[in-house]
GUKEMI-953056 format. One record per residue (C-alpha): x, y, z. Coordinates in steps of 0.02 Angstrom, whole numbers, plus 50000, padded with zeros to 5 digits. Example, Ala and Ser with C-alpha at 12.3 -4.5 7.8 and 13.67 -1.06 7.14 Angstrom:
2
@X:50615 Y:49775 Z:50390;
@X:50684 Y:49947 Z:50357;
END
This chain:
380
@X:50626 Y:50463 Z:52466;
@X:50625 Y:50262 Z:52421;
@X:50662 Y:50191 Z:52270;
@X:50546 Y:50172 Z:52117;
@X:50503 Y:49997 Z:52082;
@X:50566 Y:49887 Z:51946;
@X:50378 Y:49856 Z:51913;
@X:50343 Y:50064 Z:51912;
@X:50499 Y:50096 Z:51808;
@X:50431 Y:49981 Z:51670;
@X:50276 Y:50031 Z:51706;
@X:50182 Y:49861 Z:51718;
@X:50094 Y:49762 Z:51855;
@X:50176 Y:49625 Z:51957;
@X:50105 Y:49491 Z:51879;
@X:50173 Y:49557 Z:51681;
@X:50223 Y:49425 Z:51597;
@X:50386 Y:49424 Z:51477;
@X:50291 Y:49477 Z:51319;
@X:50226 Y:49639 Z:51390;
@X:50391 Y:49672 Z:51501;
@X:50469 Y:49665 Z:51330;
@X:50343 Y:49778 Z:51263;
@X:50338 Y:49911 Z:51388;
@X:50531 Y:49911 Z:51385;
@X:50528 Y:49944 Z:51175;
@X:50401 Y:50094 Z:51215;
@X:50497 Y:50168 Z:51352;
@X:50680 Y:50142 Z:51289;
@X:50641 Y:50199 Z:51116;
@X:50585 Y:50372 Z:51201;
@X:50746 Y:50385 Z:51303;
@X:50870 Y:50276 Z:51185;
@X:51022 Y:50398 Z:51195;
@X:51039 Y:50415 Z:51005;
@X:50868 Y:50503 Z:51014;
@X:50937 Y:50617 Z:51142;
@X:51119 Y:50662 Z:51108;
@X:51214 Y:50739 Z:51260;
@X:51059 Y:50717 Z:51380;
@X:51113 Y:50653 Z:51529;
@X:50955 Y:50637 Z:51616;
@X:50890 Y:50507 Z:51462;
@X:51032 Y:50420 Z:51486;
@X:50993 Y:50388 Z:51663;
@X:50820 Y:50350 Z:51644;
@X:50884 Y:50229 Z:51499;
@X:51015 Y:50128 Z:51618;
@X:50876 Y:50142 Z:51757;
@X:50757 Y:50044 Z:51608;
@X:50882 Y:49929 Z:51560;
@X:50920 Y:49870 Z:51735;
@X:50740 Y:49827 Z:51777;
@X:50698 Y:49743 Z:51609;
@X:50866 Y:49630 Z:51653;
@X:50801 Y:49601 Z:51803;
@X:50608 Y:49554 Z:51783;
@X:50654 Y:49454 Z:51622;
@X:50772 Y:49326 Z:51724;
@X:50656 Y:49221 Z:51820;
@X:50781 Y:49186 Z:51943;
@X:50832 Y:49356 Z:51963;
@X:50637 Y:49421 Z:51957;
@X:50598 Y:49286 Z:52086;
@X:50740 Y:49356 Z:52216;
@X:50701 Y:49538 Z:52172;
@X:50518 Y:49507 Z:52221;
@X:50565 Y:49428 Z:52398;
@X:50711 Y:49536 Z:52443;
@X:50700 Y:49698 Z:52341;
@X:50841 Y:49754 Z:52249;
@X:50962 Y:49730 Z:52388;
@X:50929 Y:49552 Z:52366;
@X:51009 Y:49546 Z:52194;
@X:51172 Y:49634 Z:52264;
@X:51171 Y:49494 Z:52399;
@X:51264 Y:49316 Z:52398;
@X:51084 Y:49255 Z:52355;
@X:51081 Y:49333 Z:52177;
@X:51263 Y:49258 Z:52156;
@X:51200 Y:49094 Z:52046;
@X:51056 Y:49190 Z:51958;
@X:51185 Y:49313 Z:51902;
@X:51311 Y:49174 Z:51834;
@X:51139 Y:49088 Z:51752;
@X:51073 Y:49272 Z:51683;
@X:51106 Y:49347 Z:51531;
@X:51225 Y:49472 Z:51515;
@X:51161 Y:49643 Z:51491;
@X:51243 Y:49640 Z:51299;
@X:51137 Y:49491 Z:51246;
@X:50980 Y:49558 Z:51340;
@X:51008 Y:49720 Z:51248;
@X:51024 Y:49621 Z:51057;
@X:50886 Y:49513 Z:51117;
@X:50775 Y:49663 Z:51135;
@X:50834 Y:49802 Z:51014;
@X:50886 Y:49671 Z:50885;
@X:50723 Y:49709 Z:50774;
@X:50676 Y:49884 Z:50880;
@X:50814 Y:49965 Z:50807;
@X:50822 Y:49893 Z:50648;
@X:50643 Y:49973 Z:50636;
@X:50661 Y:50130 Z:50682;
@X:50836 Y:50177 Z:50647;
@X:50829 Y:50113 Z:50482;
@X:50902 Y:49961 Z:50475;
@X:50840 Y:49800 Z:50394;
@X:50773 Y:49647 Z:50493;
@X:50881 Y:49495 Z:50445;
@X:51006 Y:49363 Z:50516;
@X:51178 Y:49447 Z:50533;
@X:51287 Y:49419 Z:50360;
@X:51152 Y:49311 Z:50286;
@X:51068 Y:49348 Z:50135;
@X:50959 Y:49494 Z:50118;
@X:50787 Y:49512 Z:50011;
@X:50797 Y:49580 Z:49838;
@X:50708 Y:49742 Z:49806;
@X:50511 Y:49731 Z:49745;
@X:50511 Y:49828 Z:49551;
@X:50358 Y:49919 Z:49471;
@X:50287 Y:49923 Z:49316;
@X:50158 Y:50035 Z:49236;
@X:50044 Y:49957 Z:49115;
@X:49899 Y:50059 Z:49031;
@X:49732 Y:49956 Z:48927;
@X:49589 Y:49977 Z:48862;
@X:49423 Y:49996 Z:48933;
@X:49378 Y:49839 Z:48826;
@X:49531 Y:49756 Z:48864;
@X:49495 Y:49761 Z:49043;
@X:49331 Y:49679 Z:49011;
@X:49397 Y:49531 Z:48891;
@X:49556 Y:49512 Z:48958;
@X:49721 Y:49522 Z:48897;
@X:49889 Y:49431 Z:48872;
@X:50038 Y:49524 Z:48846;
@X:50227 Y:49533 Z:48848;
@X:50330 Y:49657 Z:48932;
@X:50506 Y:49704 Z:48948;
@X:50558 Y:49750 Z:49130;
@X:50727 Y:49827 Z:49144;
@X:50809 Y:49743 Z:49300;
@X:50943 Y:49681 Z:49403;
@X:51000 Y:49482 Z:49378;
@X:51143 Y:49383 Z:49457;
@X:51300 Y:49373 Z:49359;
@X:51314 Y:49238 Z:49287;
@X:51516 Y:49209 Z:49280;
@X:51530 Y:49212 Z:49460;
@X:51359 Y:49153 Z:49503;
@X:51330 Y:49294 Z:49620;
@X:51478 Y:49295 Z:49715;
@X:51560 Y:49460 Z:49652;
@X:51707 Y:49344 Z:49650;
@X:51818 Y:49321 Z:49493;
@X:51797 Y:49147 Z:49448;
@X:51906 Y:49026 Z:49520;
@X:51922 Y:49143 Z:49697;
@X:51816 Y:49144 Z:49854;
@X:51751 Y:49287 Z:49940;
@X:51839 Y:49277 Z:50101;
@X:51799 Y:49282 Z:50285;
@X:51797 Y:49481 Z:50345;
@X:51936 Y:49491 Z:50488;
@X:51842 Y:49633 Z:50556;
@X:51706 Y:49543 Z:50615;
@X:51744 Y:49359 Z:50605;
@X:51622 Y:49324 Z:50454;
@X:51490 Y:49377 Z:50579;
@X:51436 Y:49531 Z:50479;
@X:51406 Y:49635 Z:50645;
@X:51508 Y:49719 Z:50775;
@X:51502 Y:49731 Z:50944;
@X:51537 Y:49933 Z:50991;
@X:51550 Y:50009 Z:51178;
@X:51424 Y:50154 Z:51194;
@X:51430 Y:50212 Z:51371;
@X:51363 Y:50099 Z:51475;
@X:51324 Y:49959 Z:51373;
@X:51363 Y:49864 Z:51215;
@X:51276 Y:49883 Z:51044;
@X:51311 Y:49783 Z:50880;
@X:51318 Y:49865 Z:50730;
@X:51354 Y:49831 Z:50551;
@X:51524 Y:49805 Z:50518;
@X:51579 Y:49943 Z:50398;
@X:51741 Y:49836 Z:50320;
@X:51603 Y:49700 Z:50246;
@X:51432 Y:49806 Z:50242;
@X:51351 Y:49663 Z:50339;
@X:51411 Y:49513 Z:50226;
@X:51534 Y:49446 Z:50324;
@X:51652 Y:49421 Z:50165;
@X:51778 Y:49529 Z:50081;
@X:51796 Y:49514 Z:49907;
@X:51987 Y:49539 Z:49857;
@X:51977 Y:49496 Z:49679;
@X:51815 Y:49561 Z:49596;
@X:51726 Y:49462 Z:49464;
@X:51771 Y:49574 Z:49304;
@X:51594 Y:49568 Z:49242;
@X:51482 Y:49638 Z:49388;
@X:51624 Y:49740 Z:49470;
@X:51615 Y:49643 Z:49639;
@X:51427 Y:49692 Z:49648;
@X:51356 Y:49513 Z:49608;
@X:51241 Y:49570 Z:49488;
@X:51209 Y:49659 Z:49299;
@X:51072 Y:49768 Z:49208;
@X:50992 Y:49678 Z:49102;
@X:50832 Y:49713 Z:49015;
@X:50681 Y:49538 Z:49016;
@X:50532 Y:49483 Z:48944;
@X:50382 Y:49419 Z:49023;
@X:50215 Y:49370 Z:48994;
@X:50074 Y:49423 Z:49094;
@X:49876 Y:49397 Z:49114;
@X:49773 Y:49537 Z:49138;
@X:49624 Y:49463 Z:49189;
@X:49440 Y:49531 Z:49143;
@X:49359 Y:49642 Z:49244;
@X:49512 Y:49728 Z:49321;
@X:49498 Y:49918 Z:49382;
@X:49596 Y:50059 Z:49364;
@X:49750 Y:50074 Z:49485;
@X:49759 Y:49903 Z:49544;
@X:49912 Y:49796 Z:49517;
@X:49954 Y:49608 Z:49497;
@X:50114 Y:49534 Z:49587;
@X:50234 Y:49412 Z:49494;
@X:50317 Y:49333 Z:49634;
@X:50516 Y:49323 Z:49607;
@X:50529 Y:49410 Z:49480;
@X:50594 Y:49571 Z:49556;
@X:50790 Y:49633 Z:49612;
@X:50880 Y:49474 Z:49661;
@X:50943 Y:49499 Z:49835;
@X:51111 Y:49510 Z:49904;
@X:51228 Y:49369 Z:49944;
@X:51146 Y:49259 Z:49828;
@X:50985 Y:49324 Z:49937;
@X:50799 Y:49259 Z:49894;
@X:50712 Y:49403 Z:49740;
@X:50586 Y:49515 Z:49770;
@X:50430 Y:49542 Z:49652;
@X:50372 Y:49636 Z:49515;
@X:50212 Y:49733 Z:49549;
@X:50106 Y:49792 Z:49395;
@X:49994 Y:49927 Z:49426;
@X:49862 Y:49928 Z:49281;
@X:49800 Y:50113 Z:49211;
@X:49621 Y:50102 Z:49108;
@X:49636 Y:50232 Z:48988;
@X:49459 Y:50322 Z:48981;
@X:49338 Y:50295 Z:48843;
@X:49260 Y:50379 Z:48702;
@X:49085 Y:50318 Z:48756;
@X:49075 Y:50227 Z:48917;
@X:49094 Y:50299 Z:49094;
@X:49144 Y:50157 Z:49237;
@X:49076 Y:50143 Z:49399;
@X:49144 Y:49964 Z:49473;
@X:49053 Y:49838 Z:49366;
@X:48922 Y:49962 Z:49304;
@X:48941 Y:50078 Z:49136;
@X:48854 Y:50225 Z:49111;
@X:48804 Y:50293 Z:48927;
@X:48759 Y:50477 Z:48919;
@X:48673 Y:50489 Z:48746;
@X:48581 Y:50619 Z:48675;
@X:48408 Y:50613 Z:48596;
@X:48332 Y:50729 Z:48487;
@X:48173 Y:50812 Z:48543;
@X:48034 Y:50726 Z:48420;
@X:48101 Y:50553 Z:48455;
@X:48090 Y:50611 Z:48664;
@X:47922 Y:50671 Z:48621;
@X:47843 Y:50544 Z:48507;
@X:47953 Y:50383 Z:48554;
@X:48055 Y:50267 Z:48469;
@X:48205 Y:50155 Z:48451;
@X:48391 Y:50190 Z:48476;
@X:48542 Y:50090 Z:48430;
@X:48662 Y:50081 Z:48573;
@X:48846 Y:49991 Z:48553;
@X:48910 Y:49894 Z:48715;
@X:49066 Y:49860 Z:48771;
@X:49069 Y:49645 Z:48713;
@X:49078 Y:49741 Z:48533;
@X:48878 Y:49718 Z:48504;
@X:48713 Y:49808 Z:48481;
@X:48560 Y:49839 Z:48577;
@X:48411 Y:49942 Z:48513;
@X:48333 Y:50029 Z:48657;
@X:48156 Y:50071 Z:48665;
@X:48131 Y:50259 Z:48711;
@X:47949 Y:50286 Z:48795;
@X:47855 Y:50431 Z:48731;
@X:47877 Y:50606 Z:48833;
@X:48065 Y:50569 Z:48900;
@X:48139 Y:50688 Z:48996;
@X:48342 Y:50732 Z:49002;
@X:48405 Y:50635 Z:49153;
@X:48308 Y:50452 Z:49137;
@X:48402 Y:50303 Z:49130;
@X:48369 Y:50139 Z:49044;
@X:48458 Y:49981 Z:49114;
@X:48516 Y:49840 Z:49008;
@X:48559 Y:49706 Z:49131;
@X:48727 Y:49607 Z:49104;
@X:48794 Y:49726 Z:48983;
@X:48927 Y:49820 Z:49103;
@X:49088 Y:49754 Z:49158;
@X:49145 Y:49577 Z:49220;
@X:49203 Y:49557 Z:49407;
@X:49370 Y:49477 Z:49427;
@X:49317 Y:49336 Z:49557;
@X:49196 Y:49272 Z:49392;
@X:48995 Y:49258 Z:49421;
@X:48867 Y:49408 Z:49334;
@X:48916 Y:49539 Z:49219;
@X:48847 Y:49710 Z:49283;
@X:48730 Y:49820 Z:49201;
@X:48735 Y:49948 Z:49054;
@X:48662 Y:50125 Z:49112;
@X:48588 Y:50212 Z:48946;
@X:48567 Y:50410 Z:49026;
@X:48469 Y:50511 Z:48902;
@X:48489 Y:50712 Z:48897;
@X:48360 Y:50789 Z:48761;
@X:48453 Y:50888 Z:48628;
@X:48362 Y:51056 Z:48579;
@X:48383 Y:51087 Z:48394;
@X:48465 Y:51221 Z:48317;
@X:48513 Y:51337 Z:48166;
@X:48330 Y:51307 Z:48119;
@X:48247 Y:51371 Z:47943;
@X:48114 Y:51492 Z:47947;
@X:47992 Y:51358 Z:47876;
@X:48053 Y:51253 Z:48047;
@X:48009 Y:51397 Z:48169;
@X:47859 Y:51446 Z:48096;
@X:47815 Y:51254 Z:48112;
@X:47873 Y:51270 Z:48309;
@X:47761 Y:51420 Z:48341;
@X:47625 Y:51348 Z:48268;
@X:47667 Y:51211 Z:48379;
@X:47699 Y:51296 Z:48542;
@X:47524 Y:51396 Z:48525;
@X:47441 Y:51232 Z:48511;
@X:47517 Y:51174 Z:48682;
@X:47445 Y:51181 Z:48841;
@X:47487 Y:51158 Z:49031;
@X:47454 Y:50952 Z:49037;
@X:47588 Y:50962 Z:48878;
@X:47725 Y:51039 Z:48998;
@X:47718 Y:50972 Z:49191;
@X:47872 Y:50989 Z:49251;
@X:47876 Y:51164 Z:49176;
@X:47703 Y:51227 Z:49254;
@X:47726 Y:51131 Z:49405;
@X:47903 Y:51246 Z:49428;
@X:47819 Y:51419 Z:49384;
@X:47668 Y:51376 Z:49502;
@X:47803 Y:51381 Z:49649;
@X:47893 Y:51501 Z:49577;
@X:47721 Y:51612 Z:49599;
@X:47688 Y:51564 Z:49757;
@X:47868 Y:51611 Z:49824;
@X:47827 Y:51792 Z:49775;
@X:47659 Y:51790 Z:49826;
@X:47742 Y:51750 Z:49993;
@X:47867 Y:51895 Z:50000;
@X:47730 Y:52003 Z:49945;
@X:47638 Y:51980 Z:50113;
@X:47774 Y:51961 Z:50220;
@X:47831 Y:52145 Z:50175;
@X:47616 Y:52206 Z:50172;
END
């Protein structure tokens, strides 16, 4: 039976070029990586089969001889110069897995023992429906993590030096045999920092760092929604090793209102109106949300359900330009705990009505009547 191809191993055509060998070697290796498949010894092949061809096809000199002679070729006195000029396997492996495994095995993406990214923070912030229309500036008080100011984020007492971790060489990474190969791992005397601290700065413990609670100002700016956020850049954890901060994100909560419903820029008003005024017509006095009045003219014969638009009353958008629109919804209140003098004034009212007084009513009962005329016949 020959031999599977460097190119079929990888799965890629002959003319691949390094980004998608590199690619096809992540997707494969990460499905036979032995730490995914403890005590398998069939991954493990598979995995040193992998890591042989991605060596291979990566090294142009070593690709170029593999391609004319096969993989005898590379064993020959012909692959002798591209295998002092290659990489060794170690460096391919780093090369490759350096942000692979970081990824998936939890790790974080940065330069070995240099400084790592403070943590992002968040803040929940609750306003007013008519705060989030006018805007708002406020202060707030963010408990948080700052550098320590005695040994200026060290961890160091003042007037020591963290010092270079023997383990590792200040490096902040191990090399460690696995098998086959070589990984590099964290090294576990310095946690990746590639100091020791002997003498701990008596304020922060070693750590770099202290709680401490600030004040900020923010903006909320008009026309913000409900569960979005504004970032403060820097002003989150500081990181480690005198490392860059993270942010602060605020989400923003609109608390909901007595009055107004919010769609986007658009607020809807469900009022009631009492039956003469939906009847006869009239005028109603409606509050918006800028703190004002409008009087809204109700035509005569509304019915529960029709809406009235008063354009630019609604919210603000946050990129400026138009207001949106006010949405008066009116539902028709029927009256009750009537006097007797009321309800005889009703019934004399009611017998006085006729069909063109009620449309929607008679125009519902007429199909009502001719649904059971229908069943009627259908069971004749």
């Amino acid at each position: 039976m020959s031999e599977r191809s460097f190119y079929d191993v990888l799965g890629v055509g002959k003319d691949a070029d390094e980004k998608a060998l590199k690619s096809a070697f992540r997707k494969k290796a990460m499905e036979y990586h032995p730490d995914r498949n403890p005590g398998c010894t069939m991954s493990e092949g598979k995995f040193k089969e992998l890591s042989e061809a991605y060596e291979t096809l990566c090294d142009p000199q070593k690709r170029s001889i593999y391609d004319r002679f096969g993989k005898a070729g590379l064993n020959g006195a012909a692959a002798g110069a591209a295998g002092a000029a290659g990489a060794r396997p170690e460096d391919v492996f780093r090369d490759v897995f350096g942000d692979v495994f970081s990824e998936f095995f939890g790790g974080q993406r940065q330069g070995r023992g240099g400084p790592a990214r403070g943590a992002d923070l968040r803040y929940d912030y609750e306003i007013s429906l008519e705060e989030a229309f006018h805007g708002k500036q406020a202060q707030i008080t963010v408990p948080a993590t700052e550098k320590c100011e005695p040994c200026g984020g060290s961890g160091a007492e003042a007037g020591t030096h963290p010092e270079t971790c023997t383990t590792c060489q200040g490096h902040g990474r191990v090399r460690v045999q696995q098998g086959f190969f070589t990984m590099e791992r964290t090294c576990g005397r310095c946690q990746g920092s590639g100091n020791v601290i002997k003498t701990p700065c008596r304020t922060c413990g070693g750590r770099g760092a202290v709680r401490k609670e600030r004040t900020l100002s923010i903006t909320i700016p008009a026309g913000i929604e409900d569960g979005q956020r504004i970032r403060l850049a820097g002003e989150g954890e500081p990181g480690a090793r005198n490392g860059p901060k993270g942010d602060l994100y605020i989400f923003v909560t609109v608390k909901e209102h007595d009055l107004f419903e919010r769609d986007g820029q658009t607020l809807f008003a469900r009022t009631p109106l009492q039956m003469c005024v939906a009847a006869l017509g009239g005028e109603i006095e409606m509050p918006t949300i800028d703190g004002g009045r409008m009087r809204v003219t109700i035509p005569e014969g509304a019915q529960t359900g029709k809406r009235m638009r008063l354009k630019g009353k609604g919210m603000p958008t946050l990129r400026g330009g138009a207001n949106g629109d006010m949405v008066v919804e009116l539902f028709v209140e029927t009256p009750s705990n009537l006097t007797p003098r009321q309800k005889e004034l009703l019934k004399a009212f009611a017998s006085e009505c006729c069909e063109k007084h009620h449309p929607e009513s008679q125009g519902f009962f007429k199909r009502v009547k001719k649904f059971f005329d229908q069943e009627e016949d259908s069971r004749a």
